[in-house]
Backbone as CSV, one residue per row, in Angstrom:
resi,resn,N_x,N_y,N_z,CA_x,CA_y,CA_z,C_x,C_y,C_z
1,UNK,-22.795,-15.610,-21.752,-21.623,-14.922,-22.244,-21.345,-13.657,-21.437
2,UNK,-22.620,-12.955,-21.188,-22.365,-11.848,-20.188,-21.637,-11.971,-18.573
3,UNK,-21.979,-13.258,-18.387,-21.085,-13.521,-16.897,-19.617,-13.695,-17.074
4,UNK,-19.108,-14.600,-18.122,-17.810,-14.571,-18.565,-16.909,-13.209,-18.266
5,UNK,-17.920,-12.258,-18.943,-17.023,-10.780,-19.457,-17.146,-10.018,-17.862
6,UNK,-18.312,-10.693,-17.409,-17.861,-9.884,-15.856,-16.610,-10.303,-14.918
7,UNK,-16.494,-11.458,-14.932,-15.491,-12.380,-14.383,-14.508,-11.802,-14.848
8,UNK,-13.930,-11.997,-15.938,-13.109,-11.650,-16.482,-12.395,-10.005,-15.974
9,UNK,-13.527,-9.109,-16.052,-13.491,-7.856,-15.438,-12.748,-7.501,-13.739
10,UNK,-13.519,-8.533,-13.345,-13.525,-8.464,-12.222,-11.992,-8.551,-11.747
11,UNK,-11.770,-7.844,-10.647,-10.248,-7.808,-10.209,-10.313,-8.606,-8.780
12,UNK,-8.850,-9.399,-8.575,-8.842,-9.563,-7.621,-7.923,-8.754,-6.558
13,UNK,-8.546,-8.368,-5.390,-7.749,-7.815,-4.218,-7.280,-8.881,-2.969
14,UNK,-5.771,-7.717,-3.319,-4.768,-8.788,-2.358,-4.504,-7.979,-0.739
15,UNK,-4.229,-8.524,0.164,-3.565,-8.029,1.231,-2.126,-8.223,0.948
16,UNK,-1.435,-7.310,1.722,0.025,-6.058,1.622,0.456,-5.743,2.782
17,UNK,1.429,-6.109,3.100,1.920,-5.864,4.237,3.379,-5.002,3.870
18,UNK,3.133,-3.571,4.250,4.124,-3.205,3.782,4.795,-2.593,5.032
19,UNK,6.120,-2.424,4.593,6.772,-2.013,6.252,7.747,-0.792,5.652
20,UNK,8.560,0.135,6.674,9.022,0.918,6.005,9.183,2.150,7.108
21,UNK,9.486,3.264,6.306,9.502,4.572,7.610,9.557,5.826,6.635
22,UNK,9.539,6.943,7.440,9.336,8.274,6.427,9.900,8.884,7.272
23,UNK,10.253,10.253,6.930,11.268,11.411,7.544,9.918,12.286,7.730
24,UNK,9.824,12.338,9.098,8.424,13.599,9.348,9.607,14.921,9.839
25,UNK,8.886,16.093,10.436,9.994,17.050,10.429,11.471,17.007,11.267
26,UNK,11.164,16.251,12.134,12.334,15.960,13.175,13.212,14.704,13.246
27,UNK,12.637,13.832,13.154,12.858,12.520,13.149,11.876,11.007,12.037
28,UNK,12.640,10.662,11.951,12.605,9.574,11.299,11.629,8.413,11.933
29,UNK,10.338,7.885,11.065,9.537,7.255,12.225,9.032,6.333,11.209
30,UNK,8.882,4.521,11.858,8.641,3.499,11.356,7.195,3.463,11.012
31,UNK,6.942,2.282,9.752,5.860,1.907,9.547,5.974,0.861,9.692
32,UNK,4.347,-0.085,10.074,4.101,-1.481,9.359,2.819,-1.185,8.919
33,UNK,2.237,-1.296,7.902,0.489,-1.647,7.803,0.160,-2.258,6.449
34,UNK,-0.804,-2.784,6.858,-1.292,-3.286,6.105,-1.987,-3.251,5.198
35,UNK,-2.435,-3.314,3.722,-2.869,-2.476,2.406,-3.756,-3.532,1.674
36,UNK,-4.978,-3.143,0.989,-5.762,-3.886,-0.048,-5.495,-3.350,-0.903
37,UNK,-4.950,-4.346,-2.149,-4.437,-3.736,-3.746,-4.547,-4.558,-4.080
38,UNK,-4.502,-4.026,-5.539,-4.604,-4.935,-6.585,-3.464,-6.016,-6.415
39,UNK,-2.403,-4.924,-7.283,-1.281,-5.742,-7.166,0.345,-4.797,-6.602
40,UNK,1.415,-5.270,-6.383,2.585,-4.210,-5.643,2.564,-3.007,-5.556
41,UNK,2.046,-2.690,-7.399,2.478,-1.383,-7.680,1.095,-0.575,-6.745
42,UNK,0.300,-1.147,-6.655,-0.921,-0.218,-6.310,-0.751,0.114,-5.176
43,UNK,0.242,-1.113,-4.385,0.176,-0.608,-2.520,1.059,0.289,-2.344
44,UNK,1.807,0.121,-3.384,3.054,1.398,-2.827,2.097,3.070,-3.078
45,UNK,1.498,2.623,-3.923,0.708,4.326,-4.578,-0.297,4.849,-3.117
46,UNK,-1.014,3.552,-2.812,-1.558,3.571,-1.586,-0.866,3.821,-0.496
47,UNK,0.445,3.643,0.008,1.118,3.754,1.018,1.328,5.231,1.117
48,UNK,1.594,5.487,-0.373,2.628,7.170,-0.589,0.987,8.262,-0.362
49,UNK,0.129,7.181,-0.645,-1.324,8.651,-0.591,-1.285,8.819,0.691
50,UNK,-1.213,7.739,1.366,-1.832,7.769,3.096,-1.299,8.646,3.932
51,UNK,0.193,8.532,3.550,1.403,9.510,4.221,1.640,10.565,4.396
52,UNK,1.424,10.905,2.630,1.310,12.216,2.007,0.333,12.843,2.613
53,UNK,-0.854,12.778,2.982,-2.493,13.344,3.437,-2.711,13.277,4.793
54,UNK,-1.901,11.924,5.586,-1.970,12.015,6.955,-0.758,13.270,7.992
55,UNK,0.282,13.047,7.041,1.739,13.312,7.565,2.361,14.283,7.242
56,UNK,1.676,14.517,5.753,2.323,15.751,5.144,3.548,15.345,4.408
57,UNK,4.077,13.803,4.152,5.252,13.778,3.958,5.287,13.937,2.690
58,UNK,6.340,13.897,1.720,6.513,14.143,0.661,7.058,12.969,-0.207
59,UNK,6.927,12.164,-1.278,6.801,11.115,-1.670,8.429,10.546,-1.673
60,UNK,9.799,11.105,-1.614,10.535,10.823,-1.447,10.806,10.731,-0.362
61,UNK,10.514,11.624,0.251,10.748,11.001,2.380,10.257,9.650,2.757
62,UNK,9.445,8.897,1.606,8.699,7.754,2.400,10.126,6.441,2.135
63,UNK,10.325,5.767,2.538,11.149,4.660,2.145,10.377,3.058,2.660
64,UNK,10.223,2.500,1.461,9.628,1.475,2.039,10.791,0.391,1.464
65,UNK,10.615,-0.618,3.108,11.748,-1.274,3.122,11.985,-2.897,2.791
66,UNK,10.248,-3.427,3.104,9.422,-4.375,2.395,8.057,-4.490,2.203
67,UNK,8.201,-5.241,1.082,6.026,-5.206,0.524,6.380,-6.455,0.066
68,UNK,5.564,-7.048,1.150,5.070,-8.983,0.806,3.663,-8.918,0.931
69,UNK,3.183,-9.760,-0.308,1.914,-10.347,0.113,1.296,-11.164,0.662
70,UNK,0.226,-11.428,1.278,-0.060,-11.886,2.328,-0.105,-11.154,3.772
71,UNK,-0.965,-11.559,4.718,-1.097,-10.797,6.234,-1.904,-11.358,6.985
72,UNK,-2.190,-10.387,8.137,-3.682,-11.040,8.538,-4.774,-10.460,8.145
73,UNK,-5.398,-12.004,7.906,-6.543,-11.359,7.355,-8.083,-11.688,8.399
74,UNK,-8.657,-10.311,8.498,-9.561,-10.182,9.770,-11.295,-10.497,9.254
């Protein structure tokens, strides 16, 4: 019964291919990359952390333009 409730627990992670661009201070500059999430909502949260911390951008400067699942997977 205890393996059930782990299973159950257990999440699955998807690959995310999300594409898109953000306004850094001058110009406007593309993304593509690729994301492990749960599910949509998580890659976008993931996309907006990466940006935010790498770039400085601010969560409305980011525009993402598609998020499909599926990619390569390495």
């Amino acid at each position: 019964m205890a393996e059930t409730e782990k299973k159950e627990n257990k999440k699955e992670f998807k690959t995310f291919t999300v594409t898109g661009s953000f306004i850094d201070i001058k110009e406007t500059k593309k993304f593509s990359k690729e994301i492990k999430a749960i599910n949509e909502r998580n890659a976008e949260e993931k996309i907006m952390s990466i940006f935010g911390s790498k770039h400085g951008a601010k969560r409305r400067k980011i525009i993402i333009t598609e998020l499909k699942e599926g990619g390569k997977e390495k």
